[in-house]
C-alpha positions as CSV (number, residue, x, y, z in Angstrom):
1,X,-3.8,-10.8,16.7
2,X,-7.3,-10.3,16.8
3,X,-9.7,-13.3,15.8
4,X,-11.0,-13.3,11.9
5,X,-14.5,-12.9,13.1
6,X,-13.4,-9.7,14.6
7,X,-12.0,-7.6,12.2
8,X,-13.5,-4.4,11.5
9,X,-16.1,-3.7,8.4
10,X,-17.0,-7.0,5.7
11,X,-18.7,-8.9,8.2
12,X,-21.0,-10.1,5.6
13,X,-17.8,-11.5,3.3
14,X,-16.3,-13.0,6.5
15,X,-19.6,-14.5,7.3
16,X,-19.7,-16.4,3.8
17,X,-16.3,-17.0,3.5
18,X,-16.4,-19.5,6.9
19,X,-19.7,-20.8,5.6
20,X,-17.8,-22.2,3.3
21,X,-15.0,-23.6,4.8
22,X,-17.6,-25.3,7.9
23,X,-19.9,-26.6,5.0
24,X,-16.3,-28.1,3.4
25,X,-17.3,-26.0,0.2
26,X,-14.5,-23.6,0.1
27,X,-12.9,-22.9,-3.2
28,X,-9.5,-23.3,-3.4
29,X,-8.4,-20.3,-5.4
30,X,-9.6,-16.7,-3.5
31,X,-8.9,-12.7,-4.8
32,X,-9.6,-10.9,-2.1
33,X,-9.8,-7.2,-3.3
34,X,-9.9,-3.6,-2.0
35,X,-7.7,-0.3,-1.6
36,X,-4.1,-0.5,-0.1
37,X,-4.6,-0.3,3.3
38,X,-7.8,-2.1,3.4
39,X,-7.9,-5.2,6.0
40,X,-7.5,-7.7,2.7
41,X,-4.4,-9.0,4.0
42,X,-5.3,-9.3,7.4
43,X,-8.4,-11.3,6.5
44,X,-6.3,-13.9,4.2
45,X,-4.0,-14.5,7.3
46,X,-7.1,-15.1,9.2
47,X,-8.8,-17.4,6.9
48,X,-6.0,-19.4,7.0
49,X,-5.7,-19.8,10.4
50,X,-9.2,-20.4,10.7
51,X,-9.2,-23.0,8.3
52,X,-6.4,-25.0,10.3
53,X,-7.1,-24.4,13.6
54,X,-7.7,-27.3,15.6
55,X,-10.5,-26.0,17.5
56,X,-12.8,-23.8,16.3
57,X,-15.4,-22.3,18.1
58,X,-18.7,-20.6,17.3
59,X,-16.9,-19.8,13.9
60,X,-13.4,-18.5,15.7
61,X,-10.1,-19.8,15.4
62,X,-9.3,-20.4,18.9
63,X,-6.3,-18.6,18.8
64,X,-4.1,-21.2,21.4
65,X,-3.6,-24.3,19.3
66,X,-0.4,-25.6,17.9
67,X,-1.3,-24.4,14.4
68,X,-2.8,-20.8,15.6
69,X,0.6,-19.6,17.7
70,X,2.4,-20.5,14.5
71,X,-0.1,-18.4,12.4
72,X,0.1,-16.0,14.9
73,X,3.9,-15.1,14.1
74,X,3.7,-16.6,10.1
75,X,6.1,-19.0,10.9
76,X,3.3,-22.1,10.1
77,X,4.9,-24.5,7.8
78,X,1.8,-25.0,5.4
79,X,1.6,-21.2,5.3
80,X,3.9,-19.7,1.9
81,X,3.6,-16.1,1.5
82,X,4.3,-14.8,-2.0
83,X,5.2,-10.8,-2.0
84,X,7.0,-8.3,-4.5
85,X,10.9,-7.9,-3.5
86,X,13.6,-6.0,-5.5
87,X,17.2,-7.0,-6.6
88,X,20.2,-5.4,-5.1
89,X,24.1,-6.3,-5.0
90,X,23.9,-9.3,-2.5
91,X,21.0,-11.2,-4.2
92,X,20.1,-10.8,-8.0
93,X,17.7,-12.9,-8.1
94,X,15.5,-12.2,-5.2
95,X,12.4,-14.4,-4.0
96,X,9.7,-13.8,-1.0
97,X,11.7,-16.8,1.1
98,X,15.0,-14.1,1.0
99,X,13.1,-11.2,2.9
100,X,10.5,-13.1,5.0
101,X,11.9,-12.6,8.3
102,X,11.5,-8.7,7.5
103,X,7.7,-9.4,5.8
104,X,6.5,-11.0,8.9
105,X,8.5,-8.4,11.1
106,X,6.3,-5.4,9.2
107,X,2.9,-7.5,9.1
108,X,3.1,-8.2,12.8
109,X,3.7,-4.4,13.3
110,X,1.4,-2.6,10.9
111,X,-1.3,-5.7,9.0
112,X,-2.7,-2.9,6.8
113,X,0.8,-1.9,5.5
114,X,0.9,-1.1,1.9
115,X,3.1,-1.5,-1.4
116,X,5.0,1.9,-0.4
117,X,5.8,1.2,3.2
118,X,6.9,-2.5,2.1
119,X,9.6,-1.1,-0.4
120,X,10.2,1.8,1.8
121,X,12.2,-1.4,3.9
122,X,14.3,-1.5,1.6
123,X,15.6,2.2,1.5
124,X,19.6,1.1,1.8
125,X,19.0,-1.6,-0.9
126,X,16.9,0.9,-3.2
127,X,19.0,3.2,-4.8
128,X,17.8,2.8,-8.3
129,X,14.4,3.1,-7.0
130,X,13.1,-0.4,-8.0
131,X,8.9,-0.6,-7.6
132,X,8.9,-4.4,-6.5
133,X,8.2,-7.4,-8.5
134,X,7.5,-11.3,-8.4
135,X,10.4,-12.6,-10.4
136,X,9.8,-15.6,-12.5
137,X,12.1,-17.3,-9.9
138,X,9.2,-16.9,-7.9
139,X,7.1,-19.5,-9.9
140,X,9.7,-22.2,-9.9
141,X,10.7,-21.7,-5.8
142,X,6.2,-22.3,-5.4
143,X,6.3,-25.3,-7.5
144,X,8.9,-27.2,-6.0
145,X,7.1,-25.8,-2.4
146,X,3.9,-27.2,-4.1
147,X,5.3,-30.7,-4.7
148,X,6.0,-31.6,-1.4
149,X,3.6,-33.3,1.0
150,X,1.9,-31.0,3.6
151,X,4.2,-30.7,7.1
152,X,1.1,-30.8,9.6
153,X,-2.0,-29.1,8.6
154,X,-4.5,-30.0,6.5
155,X,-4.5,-27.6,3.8
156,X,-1.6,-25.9,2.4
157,X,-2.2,-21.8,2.0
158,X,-0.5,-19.6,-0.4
159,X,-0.9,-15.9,0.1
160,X,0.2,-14.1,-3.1
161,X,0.4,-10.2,-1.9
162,X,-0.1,-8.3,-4.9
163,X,-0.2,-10.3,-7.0
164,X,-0.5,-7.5,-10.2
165,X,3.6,-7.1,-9.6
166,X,3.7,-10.3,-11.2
167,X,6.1,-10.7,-13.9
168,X,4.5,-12.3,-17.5
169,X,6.2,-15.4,-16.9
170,X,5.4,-15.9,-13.0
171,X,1.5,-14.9,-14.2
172,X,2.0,-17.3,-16.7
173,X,3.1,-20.0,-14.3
174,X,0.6,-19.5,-12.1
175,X,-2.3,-19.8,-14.7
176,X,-1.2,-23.6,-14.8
177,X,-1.4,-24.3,-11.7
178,X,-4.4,-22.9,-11.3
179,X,-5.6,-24.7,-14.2
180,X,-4.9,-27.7,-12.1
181,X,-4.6,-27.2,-8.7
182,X,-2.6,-29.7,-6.2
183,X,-4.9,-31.6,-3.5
184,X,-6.0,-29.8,-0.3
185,X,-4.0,-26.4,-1.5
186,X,-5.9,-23.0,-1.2
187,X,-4.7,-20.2,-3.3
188,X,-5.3,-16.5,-1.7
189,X,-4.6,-13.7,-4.3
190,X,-4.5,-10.4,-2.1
191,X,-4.8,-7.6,-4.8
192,X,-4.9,-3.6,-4.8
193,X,-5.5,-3.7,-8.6
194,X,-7.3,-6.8,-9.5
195,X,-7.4,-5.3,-13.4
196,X,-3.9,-5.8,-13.9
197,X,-4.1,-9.6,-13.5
198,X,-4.7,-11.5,-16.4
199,X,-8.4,-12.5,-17.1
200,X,-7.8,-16.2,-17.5
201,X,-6.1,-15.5,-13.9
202,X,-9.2,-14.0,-12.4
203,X,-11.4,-16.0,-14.0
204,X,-10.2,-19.2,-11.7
205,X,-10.8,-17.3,-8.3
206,X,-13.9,-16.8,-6.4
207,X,-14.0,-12.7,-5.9
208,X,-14.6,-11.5,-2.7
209,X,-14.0,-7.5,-2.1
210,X,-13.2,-5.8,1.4
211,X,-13.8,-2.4,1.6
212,X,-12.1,0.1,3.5
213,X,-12.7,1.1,7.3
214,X,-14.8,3.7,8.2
215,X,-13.3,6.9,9.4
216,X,-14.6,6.1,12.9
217,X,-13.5,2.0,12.5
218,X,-9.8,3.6,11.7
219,X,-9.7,5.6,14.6
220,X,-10.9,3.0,17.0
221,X,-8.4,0.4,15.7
222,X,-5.5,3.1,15.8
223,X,-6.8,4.3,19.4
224,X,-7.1,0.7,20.7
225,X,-3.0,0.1,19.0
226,X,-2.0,3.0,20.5
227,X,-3.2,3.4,24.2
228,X,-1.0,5.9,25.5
229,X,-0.9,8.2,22.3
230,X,-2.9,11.4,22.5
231,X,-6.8,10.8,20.4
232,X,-5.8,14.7,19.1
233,X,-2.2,13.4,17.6
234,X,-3.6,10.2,16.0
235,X,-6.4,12.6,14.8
236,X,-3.8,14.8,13.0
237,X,-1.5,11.7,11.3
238,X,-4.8,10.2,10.2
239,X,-5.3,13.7,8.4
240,X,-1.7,13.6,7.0
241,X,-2.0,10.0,5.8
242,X,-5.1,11.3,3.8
243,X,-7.2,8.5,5.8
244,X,-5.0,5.4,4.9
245,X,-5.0,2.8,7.8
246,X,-1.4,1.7,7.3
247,X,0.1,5.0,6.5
248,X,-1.1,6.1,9.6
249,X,-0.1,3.0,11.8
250,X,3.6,3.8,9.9
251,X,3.7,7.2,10.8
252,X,2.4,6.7,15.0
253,X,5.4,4.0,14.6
254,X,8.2,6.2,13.4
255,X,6.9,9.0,15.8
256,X,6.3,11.4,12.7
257,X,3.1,13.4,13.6
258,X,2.9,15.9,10.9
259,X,2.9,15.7,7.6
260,X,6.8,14.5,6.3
261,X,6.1,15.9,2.5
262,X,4.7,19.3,3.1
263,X,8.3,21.3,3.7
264,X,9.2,19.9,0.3
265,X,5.9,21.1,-1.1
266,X,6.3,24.5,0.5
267,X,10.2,24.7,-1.0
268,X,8.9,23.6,-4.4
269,X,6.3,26.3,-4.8
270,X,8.4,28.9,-3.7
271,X,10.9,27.8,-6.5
272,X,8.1,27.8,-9.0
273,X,6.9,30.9,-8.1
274,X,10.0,32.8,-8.0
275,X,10.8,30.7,-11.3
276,X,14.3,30.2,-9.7
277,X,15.5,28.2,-12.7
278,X,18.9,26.6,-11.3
279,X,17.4,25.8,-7.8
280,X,14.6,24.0,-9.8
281,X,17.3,22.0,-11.9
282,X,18.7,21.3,-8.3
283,X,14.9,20.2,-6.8
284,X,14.9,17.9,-10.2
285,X,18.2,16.2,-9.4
286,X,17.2,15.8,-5.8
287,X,14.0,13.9,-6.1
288,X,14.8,11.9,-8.6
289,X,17.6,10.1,-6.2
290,X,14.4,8.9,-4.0
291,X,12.8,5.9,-5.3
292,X,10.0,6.1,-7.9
293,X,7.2,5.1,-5.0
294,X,8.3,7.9,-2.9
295,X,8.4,10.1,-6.1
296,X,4.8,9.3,-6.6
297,X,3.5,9.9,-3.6
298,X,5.3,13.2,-3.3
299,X,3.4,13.8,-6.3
300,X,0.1,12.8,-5.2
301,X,0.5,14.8,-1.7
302,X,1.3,17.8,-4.2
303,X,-2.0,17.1,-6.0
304,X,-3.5,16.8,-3.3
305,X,-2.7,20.2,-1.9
306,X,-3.4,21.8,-5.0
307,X,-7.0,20.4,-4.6
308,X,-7.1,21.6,-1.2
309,X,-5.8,25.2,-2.1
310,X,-8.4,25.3,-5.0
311,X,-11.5,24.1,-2.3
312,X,-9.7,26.6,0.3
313,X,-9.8,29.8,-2.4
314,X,-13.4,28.7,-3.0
315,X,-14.6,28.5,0.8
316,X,-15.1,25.2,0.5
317,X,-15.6,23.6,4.3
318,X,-14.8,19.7,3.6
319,X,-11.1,20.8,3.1
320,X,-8.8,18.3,6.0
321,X,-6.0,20.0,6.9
322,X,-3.4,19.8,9.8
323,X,-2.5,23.0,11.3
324,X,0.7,23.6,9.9
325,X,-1.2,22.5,6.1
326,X,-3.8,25.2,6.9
327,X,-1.3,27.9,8.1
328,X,0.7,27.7,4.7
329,X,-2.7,27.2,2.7
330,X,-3.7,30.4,4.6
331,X,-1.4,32.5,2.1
332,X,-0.7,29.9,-0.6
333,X,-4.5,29.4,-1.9
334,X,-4.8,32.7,-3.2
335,X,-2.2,31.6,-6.0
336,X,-4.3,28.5,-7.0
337,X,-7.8,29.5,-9.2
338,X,-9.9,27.8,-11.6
339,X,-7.5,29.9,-14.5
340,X,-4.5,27.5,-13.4
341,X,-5.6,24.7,-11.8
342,X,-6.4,22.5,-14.3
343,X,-3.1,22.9,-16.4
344,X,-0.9,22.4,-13.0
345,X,-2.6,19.5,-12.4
346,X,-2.3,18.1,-15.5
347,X,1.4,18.5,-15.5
348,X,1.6,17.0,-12.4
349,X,-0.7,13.9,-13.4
350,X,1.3,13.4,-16.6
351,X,4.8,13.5,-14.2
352,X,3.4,10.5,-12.3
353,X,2.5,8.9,-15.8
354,X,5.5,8.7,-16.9
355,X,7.6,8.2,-13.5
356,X,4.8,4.9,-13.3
357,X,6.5,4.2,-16.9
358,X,9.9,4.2,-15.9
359,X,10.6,7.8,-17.3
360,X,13.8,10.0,-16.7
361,X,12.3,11.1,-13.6
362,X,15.1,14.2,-13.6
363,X,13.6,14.9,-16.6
364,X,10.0,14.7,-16.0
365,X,10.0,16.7,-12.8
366,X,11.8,19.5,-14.0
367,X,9.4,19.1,-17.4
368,X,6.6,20.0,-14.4
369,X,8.2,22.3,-12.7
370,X,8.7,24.8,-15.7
371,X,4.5,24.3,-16.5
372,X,3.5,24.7,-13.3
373,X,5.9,27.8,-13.2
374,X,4.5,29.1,-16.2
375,X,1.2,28.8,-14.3
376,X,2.1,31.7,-11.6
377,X,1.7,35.2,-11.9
378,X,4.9,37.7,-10.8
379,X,4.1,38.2,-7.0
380,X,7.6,38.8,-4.7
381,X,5.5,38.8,-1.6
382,X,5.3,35.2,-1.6
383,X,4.3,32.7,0.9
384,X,5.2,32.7,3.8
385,X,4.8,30.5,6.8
């Protein structure tokens, strides 16, 4: 694990952030915000660490104490780390403690995983394709963890990853503790969508934002995790993770180098196009036995195709594409104009609405696939690859 003061990008937030804990000034309720995949998470790890270590050095966490190894593997104590889980048959009412052996397994693999890949550990579990909450449970497990007296370090850290999962009650819970916070406790709220907390939540937390890596920082931190993997192959899965950090570090993992979605996508249109009716109700029912994240971000790959198609029709030169994208967007862009676009994509966009809502998916994705079918004009030399 690389020191805090390493980490790529916000070097002026780390900089004031351990300012504050040298000068003895820190706050002791953080948000640290920024886009999934961002190094958010990594950073509130590292803060804590650095905050406990037991000899810093020219404003590094050494790395080698007692309190660092156990940072190293999450396994400190004085470190509680507060995620959304799902309930399945052997545990209805989950809480962080009943999967942190598999949290810290995915941290210590991929740091800049996000909320898809997390539930996407859950696939045999996931049937009814739960999204992941913090159960009010949640609030009650914290307080009693809260009451006790600190096991070695000098400040207890809770990390609360995403902390917008939060039920009502659990937000509600929280809001009083922060209202009163226990002695030497530091609270680190590590948020994709910091709008979706309550304001009298955010209002208690000093704000500090992390923005993504660089195309050039990903690809350095991907080429320096992955040694012995071709700079061309981790140039193509950062294409098909449309730039995310984690996706990416996923993908190099599970030795999946091109793009997983885009022989569903090329099946789908064909259906559409060929407004095959029955294999379309077939499509529907399919689908909508995956969970509702990896609904989504079928969904969003499809949108994002249909962008590219639309940029690739126009001659558009900023269009990414793998090979195998560009070979089908070769035939397929032809079929995607400014007459259609905008009512495919709206069907699409509305699908996700509703699938975010809890929605009869089956219903909503064959709902999208009879617009989007409408959309196409007869053609029976279709596309192919």
């Amino acid at each position: 694990m690389r020191g805090y003061n390493q980490t790529e990008g916000n070097v002026k937030a780390h900089a004031q952030l351990i300012g504050q804990i040298n000068s003895g000034r820190i706050s002791h309720a953080h948000l640290f915000s920024g886009a999934p995949g961002s190094e958010k998470l990594l950073s509130a790890i590292e803060l804590a660490k650095y905050i406990n270590c037991q000899q810093k050095k020219d404003n590094k966490a050494c790395g080698q104490c007692v309190s660092c190894l156990k940072y190293n593997n999450l396994t400190h104590p004085d470190l509680h780390l507060i995620f959304p889980v799902i309930t399945h048959n052997k545990i209805k009412k989950p809480i962080s403690d009943d999967f942190i052996s598999l949290f810290r397994e995915k941290y210590l693999k991929n740091p800049y995983f996000d909320l898809k890949i997390w539930i996407d550990s859950f696939t045999e579990n996931n049937k009814t394709g739960k999204q992941g909450h913090i159960y009010k449970q949640e609030s009650d497990t914290l307080h009693k963890k809260l009451s006790l007296k600190n096991f070695e370090a000098e400040y207890k850290t809770i990390v609360i990853w995403l902390p917008e999962t939060m039920q009502l009650a659990t937000s509600n819970k929280l809001l009083k503790i922060l209202e009163e916070p226990p002695n030497k406790t530091i609270f680190i709220l590590v948020s994709d969508k910091p709008e979706l907390l309550l304001p009298t939540i955010t209002s208690r937390l000093q704000t500090t934002y992390f923005r993504s890596n660089t195309e050039l920082e990903k690809k350095k931190i991907l080429l320096e995790k992955f040694p012995d993997i071709e700079a061309s192959k981790i140039e193509n899965v950062m294409k098909i993770s449309n730039g995310s950090l984690g996706s990416s570090i996923d993908l190099i993992q599970k030795g999946v180098f091109e793009q997983e979605y885009l022989g569903d996508f090329v099946d789908w249109m064909r259906l559409c196009y060929s407004k095959n009716v029955a294999g379309l109700v077939g499509w529907s029912n399919e689908l909508s036995k995956v969970g509702r994240l990896k609904q989504i971000e079928f969904l969003k790959y499809s949108l994002e195709m249909i962008r590219r198609s639309l940029f690739f029709n126009l001659k558009l030169s900023s269009v990414i594409l793998s090979k195998k994208e560009q070979g089908f967007l070769t035939n397929f862009h032809k079929f995607i104009n400014i007459k259609n676009v905008e009512e495919i994509v709206e069907s699409m966009e509305f699908a996700i609405k509703n699938i975010n809502r809890n929605a009869n998916s089956k219903i909503s994705l064959y709902q999208m696939s009879l617009e989007i079918t409408r959309q196409y004009k007869t053609n029976n030399n279709f596309v192919k690859n």
